[in-house]
C-alpha positions as a printed NumPy array, in Angstrom:
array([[  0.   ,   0.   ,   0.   ],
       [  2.963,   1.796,   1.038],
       [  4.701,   1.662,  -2.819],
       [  1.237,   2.302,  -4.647],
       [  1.07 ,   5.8  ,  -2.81 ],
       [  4.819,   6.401,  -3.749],
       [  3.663,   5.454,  -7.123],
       [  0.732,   7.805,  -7.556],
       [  2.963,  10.713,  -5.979],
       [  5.532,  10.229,  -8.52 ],
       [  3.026,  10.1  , -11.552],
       [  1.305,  13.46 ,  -9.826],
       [  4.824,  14.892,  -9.705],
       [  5.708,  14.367, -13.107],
       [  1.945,  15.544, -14.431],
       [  2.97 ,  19.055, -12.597],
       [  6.277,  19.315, -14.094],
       [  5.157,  18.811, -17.542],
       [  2.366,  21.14 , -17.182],
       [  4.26 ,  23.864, -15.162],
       [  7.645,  23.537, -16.461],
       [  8.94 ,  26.509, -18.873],
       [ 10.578,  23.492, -21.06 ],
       [ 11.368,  21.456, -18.185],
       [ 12.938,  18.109, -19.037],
       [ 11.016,  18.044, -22.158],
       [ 11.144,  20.982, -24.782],
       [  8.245,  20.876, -27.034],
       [  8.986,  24.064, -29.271],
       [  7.735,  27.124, -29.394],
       [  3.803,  27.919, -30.515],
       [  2.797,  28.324, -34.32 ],
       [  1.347,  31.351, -35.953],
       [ -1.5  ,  30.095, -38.384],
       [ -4.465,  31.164, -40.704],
       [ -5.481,  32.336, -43.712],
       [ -5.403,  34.13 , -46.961],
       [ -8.492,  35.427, -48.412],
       [ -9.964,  38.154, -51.084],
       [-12.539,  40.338, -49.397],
       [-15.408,  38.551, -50.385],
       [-14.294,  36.048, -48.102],
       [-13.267,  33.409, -51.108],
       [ -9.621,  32.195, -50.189],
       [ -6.393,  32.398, -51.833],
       [ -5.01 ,  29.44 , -53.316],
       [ -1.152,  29.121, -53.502],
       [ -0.721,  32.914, -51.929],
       [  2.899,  33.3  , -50.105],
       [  3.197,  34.673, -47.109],
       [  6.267,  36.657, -45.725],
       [  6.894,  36.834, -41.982],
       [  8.868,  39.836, -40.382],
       [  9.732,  41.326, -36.873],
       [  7.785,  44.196, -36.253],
       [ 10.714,  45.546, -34.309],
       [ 13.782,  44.565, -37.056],
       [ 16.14 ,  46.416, -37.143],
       [ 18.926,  45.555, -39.846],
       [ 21.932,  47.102, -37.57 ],
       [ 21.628,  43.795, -34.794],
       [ 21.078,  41.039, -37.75 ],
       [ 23.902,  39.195, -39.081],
       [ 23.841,  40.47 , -42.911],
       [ 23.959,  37.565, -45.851],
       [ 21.59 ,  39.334, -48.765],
       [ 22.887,  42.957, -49.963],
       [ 20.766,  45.22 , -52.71 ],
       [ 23.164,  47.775, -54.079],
       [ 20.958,  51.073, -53.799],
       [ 23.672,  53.338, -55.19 ],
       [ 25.015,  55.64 , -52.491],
       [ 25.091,  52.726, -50.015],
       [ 24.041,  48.968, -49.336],
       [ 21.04 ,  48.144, -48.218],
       [ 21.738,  44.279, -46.025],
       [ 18.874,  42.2  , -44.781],
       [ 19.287,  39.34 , -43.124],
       [ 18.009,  36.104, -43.916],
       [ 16.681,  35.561, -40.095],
       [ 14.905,  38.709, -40.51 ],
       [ 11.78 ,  36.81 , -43.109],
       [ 10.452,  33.916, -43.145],
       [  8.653,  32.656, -46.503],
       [  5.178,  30.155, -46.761],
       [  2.963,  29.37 , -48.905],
       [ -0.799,  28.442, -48.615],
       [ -2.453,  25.293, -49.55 ],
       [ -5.277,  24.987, -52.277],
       [ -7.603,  25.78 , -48.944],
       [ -5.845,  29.243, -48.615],
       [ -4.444,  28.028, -45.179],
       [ -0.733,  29.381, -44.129],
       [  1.785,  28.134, -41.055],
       [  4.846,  29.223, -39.299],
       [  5.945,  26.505, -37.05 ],
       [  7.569,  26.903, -33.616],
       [  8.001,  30.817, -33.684],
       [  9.485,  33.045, -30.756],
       [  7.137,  35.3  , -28.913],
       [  7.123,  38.452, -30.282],
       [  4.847,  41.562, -32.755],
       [  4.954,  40.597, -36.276],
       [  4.395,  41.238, -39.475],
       [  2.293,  39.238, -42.465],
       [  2.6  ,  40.548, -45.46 ],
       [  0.578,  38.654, -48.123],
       [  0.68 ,  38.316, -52.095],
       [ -1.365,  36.613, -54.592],
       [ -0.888,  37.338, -58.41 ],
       [ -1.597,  41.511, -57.665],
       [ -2.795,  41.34 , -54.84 ],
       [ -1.191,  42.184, -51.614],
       [ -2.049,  42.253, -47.943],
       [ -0.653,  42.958, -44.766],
       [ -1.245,  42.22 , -40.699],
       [  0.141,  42.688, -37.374],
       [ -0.06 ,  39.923, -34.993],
       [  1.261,  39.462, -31.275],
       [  2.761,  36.142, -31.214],
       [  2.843,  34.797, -27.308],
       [  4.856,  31.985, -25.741],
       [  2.083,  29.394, -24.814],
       [ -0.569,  29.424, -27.502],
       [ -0.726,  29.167, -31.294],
       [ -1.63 ,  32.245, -32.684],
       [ -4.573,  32.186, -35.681],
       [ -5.522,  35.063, -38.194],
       [ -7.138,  36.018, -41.24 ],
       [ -4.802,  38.515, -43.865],
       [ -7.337,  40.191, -46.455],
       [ -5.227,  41.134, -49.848],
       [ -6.549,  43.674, -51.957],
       [ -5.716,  45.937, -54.907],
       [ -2.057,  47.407, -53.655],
       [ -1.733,  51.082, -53.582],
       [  0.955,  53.535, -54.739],
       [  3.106,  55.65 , -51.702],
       [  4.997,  58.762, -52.412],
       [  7.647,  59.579, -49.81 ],
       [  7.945,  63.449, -51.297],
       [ 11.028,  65.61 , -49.657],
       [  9.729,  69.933, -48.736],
       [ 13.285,  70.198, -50.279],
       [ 16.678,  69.087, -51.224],
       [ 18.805,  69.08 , -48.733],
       [ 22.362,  71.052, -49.501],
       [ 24.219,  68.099, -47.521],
       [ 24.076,  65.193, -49.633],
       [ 24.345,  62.362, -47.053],
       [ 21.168,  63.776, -45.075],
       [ 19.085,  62.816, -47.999],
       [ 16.887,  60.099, -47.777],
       [ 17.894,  57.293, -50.249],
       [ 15.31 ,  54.765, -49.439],
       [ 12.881,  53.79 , -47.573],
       [ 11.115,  49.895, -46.408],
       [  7.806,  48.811, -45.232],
       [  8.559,  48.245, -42.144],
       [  8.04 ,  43.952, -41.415],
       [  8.613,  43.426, -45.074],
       [ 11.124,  43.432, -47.889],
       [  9.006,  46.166, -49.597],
       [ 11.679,  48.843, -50.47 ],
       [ 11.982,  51.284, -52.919],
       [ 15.103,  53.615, -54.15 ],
       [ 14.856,  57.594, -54.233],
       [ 15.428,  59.19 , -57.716],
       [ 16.911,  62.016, -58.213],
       [ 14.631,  64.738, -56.906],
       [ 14.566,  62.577, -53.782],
       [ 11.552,  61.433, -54.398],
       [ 10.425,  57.229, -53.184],
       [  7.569,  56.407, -54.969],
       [  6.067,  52.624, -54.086],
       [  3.946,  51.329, -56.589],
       [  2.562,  48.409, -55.204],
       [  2.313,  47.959, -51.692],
       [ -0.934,  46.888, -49.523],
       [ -3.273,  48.766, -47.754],
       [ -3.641,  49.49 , -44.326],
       [ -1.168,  51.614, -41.435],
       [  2.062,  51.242, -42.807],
       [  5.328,  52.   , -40.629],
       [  8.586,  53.272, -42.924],
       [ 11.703,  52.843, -42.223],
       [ 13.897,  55.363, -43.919],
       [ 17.41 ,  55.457, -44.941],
       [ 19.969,  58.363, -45.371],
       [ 23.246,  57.962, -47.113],
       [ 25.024,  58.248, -43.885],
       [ 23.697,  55.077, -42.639],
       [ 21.232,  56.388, -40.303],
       [ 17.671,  55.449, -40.155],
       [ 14.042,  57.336, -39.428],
       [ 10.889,  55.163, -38.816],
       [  7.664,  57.024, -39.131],
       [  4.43 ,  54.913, -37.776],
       [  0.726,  54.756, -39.28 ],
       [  0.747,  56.315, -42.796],
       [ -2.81 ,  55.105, -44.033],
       [ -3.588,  53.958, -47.087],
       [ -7.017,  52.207, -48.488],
       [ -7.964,  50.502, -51.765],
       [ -8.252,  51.977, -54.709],
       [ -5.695,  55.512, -53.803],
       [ -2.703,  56.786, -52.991],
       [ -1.091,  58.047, -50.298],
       [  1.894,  60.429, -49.924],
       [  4.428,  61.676, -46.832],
       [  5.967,  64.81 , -47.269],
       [  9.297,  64.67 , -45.219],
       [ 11.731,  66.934, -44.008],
       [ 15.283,  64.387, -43.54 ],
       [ 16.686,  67.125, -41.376],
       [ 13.687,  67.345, -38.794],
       [ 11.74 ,  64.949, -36.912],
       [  8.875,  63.444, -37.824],
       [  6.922,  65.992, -35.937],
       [  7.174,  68.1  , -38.907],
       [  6.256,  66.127, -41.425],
       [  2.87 ,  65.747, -43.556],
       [  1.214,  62.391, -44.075],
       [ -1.184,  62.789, -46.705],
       [ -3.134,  59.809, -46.253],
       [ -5.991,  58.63 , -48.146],
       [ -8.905,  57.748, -46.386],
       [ -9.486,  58.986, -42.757],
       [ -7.267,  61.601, -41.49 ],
       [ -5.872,  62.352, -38.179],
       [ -8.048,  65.668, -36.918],
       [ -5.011,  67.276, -35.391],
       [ -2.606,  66.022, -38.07 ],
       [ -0.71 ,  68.492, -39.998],
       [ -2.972,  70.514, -42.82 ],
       [ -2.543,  70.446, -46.418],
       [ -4.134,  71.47 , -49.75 ],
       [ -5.743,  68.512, -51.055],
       [ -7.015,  70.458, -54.073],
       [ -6.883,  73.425, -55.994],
       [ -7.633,  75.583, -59.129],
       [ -5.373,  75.934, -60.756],
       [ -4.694,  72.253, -59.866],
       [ -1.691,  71.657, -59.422],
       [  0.805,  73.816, -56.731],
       [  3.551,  72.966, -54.667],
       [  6.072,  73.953, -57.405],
       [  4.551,  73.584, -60.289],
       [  3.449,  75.762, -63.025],
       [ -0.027,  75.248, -64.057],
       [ -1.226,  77.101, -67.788],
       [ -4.857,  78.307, -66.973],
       [ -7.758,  80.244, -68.88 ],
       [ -8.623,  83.133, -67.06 ],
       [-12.761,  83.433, -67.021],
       [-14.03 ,  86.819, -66.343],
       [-18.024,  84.861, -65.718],
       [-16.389,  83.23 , -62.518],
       [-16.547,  85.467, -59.333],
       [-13.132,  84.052, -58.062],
       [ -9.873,  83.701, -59.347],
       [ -8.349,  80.703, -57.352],
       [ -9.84 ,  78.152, -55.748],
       [ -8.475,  76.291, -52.161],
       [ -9.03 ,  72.909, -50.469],
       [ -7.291,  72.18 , -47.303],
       [ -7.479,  68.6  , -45.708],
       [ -8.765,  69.919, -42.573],
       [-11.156,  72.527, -41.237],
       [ -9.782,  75.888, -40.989],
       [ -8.894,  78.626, -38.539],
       [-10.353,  80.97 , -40.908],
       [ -8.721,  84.035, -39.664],
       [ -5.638,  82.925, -39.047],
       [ -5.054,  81.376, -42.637],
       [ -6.172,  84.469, -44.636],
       [ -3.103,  86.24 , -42.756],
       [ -0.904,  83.465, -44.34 ],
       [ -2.174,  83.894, -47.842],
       [ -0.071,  86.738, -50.504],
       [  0.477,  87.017, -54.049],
       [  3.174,  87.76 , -56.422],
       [  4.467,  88.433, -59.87 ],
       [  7.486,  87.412, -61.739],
       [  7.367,  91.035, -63.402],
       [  6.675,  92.796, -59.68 ],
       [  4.223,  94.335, -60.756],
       [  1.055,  94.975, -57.988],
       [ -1.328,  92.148, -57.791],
       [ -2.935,  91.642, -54.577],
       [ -5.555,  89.691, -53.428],
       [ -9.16 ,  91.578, -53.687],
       [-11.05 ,  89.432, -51.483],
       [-11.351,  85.928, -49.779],
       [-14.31 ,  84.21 , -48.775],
       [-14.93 ,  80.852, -47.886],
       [-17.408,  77.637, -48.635],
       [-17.459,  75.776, -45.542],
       [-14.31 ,  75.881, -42.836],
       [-11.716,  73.652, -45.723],
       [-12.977,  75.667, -48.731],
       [-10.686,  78.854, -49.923],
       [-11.874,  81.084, -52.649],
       [ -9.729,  84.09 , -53.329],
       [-10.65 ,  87.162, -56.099],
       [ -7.678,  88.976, -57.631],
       [ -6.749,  92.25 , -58.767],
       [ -3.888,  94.835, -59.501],
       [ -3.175,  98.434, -58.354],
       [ -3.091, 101.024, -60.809],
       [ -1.614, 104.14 , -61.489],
       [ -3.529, 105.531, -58.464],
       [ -3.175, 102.923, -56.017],
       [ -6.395, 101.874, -56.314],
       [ -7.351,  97.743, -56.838],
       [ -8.884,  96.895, -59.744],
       [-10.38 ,  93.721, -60.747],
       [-10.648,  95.357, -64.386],
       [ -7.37 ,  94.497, -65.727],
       [ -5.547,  92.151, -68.508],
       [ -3.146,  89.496, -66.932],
       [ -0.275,  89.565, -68.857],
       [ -0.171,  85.953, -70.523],
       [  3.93 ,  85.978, -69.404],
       [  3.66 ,  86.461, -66.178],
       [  3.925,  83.883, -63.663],
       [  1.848,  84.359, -61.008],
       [  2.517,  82.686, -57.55 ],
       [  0.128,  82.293, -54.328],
       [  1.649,  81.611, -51.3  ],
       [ -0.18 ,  80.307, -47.828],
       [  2.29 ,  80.151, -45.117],
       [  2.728,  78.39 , -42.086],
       [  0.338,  81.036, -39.91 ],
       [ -2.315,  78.855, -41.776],
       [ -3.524,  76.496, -39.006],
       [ -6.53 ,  74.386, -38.359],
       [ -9.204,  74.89 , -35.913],
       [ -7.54 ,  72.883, -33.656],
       [ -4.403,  75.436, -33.523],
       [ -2.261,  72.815, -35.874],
       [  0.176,  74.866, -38.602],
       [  1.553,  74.149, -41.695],
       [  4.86 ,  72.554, -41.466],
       [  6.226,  74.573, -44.519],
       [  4.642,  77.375, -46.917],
       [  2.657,  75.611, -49.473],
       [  2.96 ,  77.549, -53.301],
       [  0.637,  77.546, -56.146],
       [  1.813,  79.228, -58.92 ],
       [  0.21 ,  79.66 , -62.774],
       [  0.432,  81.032, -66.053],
       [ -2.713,  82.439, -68.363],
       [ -3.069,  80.868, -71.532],
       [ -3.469,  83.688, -73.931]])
């Protein structure tokens, strides 16, 4: 009676070991991360790979065994940093025995693309669902070039993925195909050093743009997102008439029916006040064109009404733009949204009339 109670302690022992035990005698592997691809109709993706990243990679720490010569410098991943799957003819995907930790699924089927974040613990398989969609274009736009060469920003990554693309020679990263959702960039100067910006948001069937400044934090620069946007975010004209702005030279037809000359849309309601301080005009010839009047449609809606002094000092809206003239608005940063938020830099719109 005496062994059969030794017996029975022994087998309870051992149950509480291999229930308790962090690995214990017997190591069993870490938990998967499982689940599935599908299209948003719910039908599943046959065949679609997924990639799996660290949410929190950072290519300085990883040994270095793949290198993508972006010009100025190399750009080294390592081959620990992704991990590669493919679905079954169910649409079903698995990582086995992964390390606790945030990831990153990014997901890709013909043109397709999809991406998700997942917290991956140390006791449970994790399950989830990636929906791929149309992929989107990004624009990672510089205010400026910077005079110092090895501040510029050369390239940029999804951050999780090995979605990169190289800047041209404006400075400009354009992605053309990347999925939707709130992407985090990293960034990367010539000088080796690296900038992550968090949450751009793109959506289906748009674009999305950040305007960056590679000498300032990310406090002063512009996400232009498409789809919902952050109410205290940083403003921006999100259209115009004349169209285009920011630099560029738009040819227009002056009509004398309309009752305004230029037309404004910012992303975000307006301090109304405020910004109709930060608007002026100017000529390439100097000559005195001011702005007549400024109303507004709405708190985001700018209309302005030109005209030109004449010999008298007196504004006229009675006179003949002269068809070589470049004319250039300017609102400046004392534009700010009702919620006290400025413009990070002085937006421009500048045209020509077509005779």
């Amino acid at each position: 009676m005496k062994l059969l109670l030794n017996k029975k302690a022994c087998i309870l022992l051992l149950g509480l070991i291999f229930i308790f035990g962090c690995g214990g005698g017997t190591d069993i592997g870490n938990p998967d991360i499982r689940g599935v691809v599908c299209y948003n109709n719910g039908k599943r993706v046959s065949g679609a790979m997924v990639v799996k990243g660290s949410k929190k990679w950072d290519m300085e720490t990883t040994d270095t065994v793949y290198d993508k010569d972006l010009g100025d410098f190399v750009l080294k991943f390592s081959s620990r940093a992704f991990d590669t799957t493919y679905c079954n003819r169910n649409g079903e995907f698995h990582f086995d025995s992964v390390v606790a930790g945030e990831y990153m699924l990014f997901a890709s089927s013909d043109t397709f693309l999809g991406i998700k974040e997942v917290y991956h613990n140390y006791y449970e398989d994790t399950y989830c669902e990636i929906n791929v969609n149309e992929p989107v274009k990004v624009s990672i736009v510089p205010y400026y070039i910077a005079s110092d060469s090895n501040s510029w920003f050369s390239a940029a990554r999804i951050s999780g993925t090995p979605v990169y693309s190289k800047a041209d020679s404006t400075g400009l990263i354009q992605f053309d195909a990347v999925p939707s959702g709130n992407l985090d960039l990293i960034l990367y100067k010539n000088d080796g050093q690296i900038e992550k910006y968090s949450g751009l948001g793109t959506f289906p069937g748009c674009s999305s743009t950040l305007k960056v400044d590679p000498l300032k934090t990310d406090e002063y620069w512009t996400p232009m997102p498409c789809g919902v946007r952050d109410p205290q975010g940083r403003p921006f004209i999100i259209w115009s008439s004349p169209d285009r702005g920011v630099n560029n030279v738009d040819q227009v037809f002056l009509d004398s029916e309309k009752e305004y000359d230029i037309e404004i849309q910012f992303s975000h309601p307006m301090d109304t006040r405020n910004t109709i301080s930060a608007v002026s005009v100017y000529s390439s010839d100097s000559s005195a064109i001011a702005v007549d009047s400024i109303w507004w449609q709405g708190a985001d809606m700018m209309r302005l009404s030109l005209c030109s002094s004449d010999s008298t000092g007196n504004c006229s809206q009675d006179f003949l733009y002269d068809t070589e003239v470049t004319y250039t608005i300017i609102i400046d940063t004392n534009a700010q949204t009702v919620l006290g938020v400025n413009l990070a830099y002085p937006d421009t719109l500048s045209f020509i009339i077509e005779p």
